[in-house]
C-alpha positions as CSV (number, residue, x, y, z in Angstrom):
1,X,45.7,-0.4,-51.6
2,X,45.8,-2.2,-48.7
3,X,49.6,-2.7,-46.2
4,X,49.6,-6.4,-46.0
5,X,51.9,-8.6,-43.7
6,X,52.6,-11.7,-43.9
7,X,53.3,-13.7,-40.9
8,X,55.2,-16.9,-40.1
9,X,55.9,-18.6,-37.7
10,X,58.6,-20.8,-37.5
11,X,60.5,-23.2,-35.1
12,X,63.4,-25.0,-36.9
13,X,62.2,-24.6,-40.7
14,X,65.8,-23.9,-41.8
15,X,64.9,-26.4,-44.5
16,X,61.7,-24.9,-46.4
17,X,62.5,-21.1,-45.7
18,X,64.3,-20.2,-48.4
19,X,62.2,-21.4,-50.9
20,X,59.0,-19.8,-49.1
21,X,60.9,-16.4,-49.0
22,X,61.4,-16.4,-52.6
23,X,58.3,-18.0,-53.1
24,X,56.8,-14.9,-51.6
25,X,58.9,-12.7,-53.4
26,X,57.9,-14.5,-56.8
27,X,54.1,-14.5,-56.3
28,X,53.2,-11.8,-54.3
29,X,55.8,-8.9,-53.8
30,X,53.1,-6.5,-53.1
31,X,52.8,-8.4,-49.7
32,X,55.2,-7.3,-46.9
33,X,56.8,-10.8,-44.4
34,X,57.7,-11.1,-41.2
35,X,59.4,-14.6,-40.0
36,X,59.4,-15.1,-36.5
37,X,61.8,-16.9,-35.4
38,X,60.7,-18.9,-32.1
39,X,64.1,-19.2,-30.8
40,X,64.8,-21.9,-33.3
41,X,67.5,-25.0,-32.3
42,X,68.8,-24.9,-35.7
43,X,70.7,-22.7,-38.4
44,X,67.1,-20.7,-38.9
45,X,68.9,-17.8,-36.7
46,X,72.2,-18.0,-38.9
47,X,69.5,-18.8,-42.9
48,X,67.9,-16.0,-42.4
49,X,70.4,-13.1,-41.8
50,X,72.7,-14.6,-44.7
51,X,69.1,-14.3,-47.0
52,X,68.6,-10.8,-45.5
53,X,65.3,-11.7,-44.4
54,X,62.4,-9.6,-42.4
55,X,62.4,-11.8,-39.3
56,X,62.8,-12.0,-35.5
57,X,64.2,-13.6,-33.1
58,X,62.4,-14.5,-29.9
59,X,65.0,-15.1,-27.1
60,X,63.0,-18.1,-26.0
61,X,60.9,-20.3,-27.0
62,X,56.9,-19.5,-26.8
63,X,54.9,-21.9,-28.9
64,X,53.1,-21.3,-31.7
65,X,50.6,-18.8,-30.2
66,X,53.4,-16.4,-28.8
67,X,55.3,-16.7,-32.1
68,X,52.2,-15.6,-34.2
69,X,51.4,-12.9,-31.3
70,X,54.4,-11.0,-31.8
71,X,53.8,-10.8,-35.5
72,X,50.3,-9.5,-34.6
73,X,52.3,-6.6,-32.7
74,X,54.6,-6.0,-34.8
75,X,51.6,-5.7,-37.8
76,X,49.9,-3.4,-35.2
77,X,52.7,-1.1,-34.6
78,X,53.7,-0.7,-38.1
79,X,49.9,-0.2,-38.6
80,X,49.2,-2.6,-41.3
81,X,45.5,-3.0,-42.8
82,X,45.7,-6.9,-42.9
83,X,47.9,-9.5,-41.4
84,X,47.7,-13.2,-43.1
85,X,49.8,-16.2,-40.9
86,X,51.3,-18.8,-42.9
87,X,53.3,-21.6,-41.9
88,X,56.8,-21.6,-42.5
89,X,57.0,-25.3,-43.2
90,X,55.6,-24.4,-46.9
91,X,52.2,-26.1,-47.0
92,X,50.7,-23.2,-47.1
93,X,50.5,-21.9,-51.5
94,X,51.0,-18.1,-51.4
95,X,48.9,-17.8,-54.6
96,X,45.8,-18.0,-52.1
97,X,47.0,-14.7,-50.5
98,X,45.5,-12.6,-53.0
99,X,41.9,-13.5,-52.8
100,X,42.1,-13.4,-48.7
101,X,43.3,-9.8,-49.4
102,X,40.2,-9.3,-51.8
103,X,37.5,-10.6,-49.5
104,X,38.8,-8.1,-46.9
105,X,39.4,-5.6,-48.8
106,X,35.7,-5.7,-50.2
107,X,34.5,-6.1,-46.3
108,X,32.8,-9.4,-46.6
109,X,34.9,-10.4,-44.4
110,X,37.1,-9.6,-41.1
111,X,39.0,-12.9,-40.7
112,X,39.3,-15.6,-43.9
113,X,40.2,-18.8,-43.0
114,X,42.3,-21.2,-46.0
115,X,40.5,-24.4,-45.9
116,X,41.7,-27.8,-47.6
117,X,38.5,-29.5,-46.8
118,X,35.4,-27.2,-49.3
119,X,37.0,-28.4,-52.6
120,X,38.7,-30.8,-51.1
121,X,41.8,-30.6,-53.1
122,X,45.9,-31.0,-52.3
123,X,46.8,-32.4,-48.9
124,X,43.6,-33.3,-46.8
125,X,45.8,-35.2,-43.7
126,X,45.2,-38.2,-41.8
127,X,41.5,-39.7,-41.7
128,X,42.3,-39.6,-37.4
129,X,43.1,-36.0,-37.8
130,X,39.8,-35.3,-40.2
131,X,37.5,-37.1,-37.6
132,X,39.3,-35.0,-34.3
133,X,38.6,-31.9,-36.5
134,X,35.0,-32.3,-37.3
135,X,34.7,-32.7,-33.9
136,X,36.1,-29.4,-32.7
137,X,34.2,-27.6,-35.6
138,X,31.0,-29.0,-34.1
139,X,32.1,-27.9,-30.5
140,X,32.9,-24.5,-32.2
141,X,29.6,-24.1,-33.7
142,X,27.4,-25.2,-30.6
143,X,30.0,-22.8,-28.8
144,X,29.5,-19.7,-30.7
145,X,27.7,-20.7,-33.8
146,X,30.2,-20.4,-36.4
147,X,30.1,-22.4,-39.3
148,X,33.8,-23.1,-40.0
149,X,35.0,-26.9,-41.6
150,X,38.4,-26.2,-41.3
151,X,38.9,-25.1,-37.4
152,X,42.7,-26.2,-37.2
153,X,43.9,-24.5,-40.6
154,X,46.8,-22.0,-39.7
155,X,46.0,-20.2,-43.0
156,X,44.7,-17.0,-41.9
157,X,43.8,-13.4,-42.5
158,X,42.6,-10.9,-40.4
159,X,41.5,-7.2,-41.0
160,X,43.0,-4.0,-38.3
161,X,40.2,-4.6,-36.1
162,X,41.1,-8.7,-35.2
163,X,44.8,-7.1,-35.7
164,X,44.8,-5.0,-32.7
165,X,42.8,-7.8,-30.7
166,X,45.1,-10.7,-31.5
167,X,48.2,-8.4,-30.2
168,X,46.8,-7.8,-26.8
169,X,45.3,-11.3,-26.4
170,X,46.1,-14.7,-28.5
171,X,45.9,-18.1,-26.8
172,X,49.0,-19.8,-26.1
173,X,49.3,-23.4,-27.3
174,X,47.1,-25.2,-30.1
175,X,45.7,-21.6,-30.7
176,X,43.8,-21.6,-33.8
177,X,40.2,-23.2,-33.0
178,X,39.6,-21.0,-29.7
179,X,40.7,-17.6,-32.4
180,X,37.6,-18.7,-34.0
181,X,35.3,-19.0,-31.0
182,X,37.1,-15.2,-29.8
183,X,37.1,-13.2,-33.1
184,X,33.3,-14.8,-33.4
185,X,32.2,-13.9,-30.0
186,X,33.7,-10.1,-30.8
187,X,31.3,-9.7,-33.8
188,X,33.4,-11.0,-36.7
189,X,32.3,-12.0,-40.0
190,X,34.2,-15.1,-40.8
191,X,34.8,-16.8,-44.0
192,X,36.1,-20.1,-45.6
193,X,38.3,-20.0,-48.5
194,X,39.0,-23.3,-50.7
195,X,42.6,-23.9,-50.4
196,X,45.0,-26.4,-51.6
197,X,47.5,-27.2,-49.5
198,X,50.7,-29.4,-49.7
199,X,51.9,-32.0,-47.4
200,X,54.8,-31.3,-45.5
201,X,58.4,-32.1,-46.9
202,X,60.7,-30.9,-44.4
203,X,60.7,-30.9,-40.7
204,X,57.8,-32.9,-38.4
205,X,54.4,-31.9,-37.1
206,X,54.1,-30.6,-33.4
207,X,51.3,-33.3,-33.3
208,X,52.1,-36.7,-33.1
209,X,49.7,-39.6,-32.3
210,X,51.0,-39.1,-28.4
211,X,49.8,-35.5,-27.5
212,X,46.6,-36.1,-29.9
213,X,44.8,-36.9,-27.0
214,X,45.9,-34.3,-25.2
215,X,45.5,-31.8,-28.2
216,X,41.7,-32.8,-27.9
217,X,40.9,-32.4,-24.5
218,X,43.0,-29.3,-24.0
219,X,41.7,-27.2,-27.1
220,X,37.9,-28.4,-26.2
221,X,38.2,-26.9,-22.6
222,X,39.9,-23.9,-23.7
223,X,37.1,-23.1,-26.2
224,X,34.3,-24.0,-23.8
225,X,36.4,-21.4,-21.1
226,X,36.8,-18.8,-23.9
227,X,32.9,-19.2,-24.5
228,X,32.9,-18.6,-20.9
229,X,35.0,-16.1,-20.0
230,X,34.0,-13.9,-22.7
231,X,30.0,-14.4,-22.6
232,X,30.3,-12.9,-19.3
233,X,32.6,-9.6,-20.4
234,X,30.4,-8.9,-23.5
């Protein structure tokens, strides 16, 4: 049977960890967690040592791409099979977990992807959002020729291989399109699985109608560069 880690990320989710963590514990306690804390503003530090949590503390805060990182090392040195990142905001039903675990474990796939928008079920977001995603999944797919609808879904697993990559090198900020232009460009066999996700209850999205525009321009060039930089090294 396969070690599995869960990992979340999570910048002041003081709110909806508790009832993730036993959520977890519920319906799937064959699964191992690891909450990284990203050097949270409010009582996530203080929640999560009275719940005697897994979890980290980062001593500063790195965004969402060095959160997830360190739970890629810390799956790599405590050499799990497959890692699977989560949010820590809940929108993300654990139920799914199992059937990433499967597709893995059966090798059809190195890195499954949750996606809200094949069955199109649960929380789909904002029709502004929808559009700004198609978008980067066609730039993905003229990029490196992956075929992925839900580019922007932080529902993830990976298998040892994309383990071991992710904890040397993961983008830093808005990283989850350009991991699908890298673990593509590195020979992965990626998969969609239909998902239903929940809209958030607690806390706020990192994106607001503001940095949108920057959220689009900044993730296209960094998946163009990725293309880039790592056509040339492979």
């Amino acid at each position: 049977m396969s070690k599995v880690l869960l990992i979340i990320p999570a910048y002041n989710e003081e709110e909806s960890l508790w009832s993730l963590i036993e959520e977890i514990k519920t319906v799937c306690p064959y699964v191992d967690y690891l909450v990284v804390n990203d050097c949270s503003s409010d009582d996530t530090d203080r929640l999560l040592s009275e719940l005697g949590a897994n979890y980290i503390t980062l001593p500063c805060n790195m965004g969402i791409g060095g959160a997830v990182q360190s739970g890629y090392r810390y799956a790599a040195q405590n050499e799990y099979d497959i890692a699977i990142q989560i949010d820590g905001d809940g929108q993300h039903d654990v139920r799914f977990v199992k059937d990433m675990v499967k597709l893995i474990e059966d090798k059809q796939a190195d890195v499954v992807i949750g996606s809200r928008f094949i069955d199109k079920e649960g929380f789909q977001s904002s029709q502004a959002r929808r559009i700004g995603i198609r978008i980067l999944s066609m730039l993905i797919r003229l990029m490196c020729g992956a075929k992925v609808k839900d580019v922007t879904s932080g529902f993830r697993a990976v298998n040892r291989r994309f383990i071991e990559l992710f904890a040397e090198n993961y983008p830093d900020d808005y990283p989850e399109p350009e991991v699908i232009v890298t673990a593509k460009l590195y020979g992965a066999v990626i998969k969609e699985l239909p998902v239903v996700m929940r809209e958030r209850t607690t806390g706020k999205s990192s994106i607001n109608l503001k940095r949108s525009i920057y959220y689009m321009i900044k993730v296209s060039l960094a998946i163009i560069i990725c293309r880039i930089s790592l056509g040339f090294r492979r």
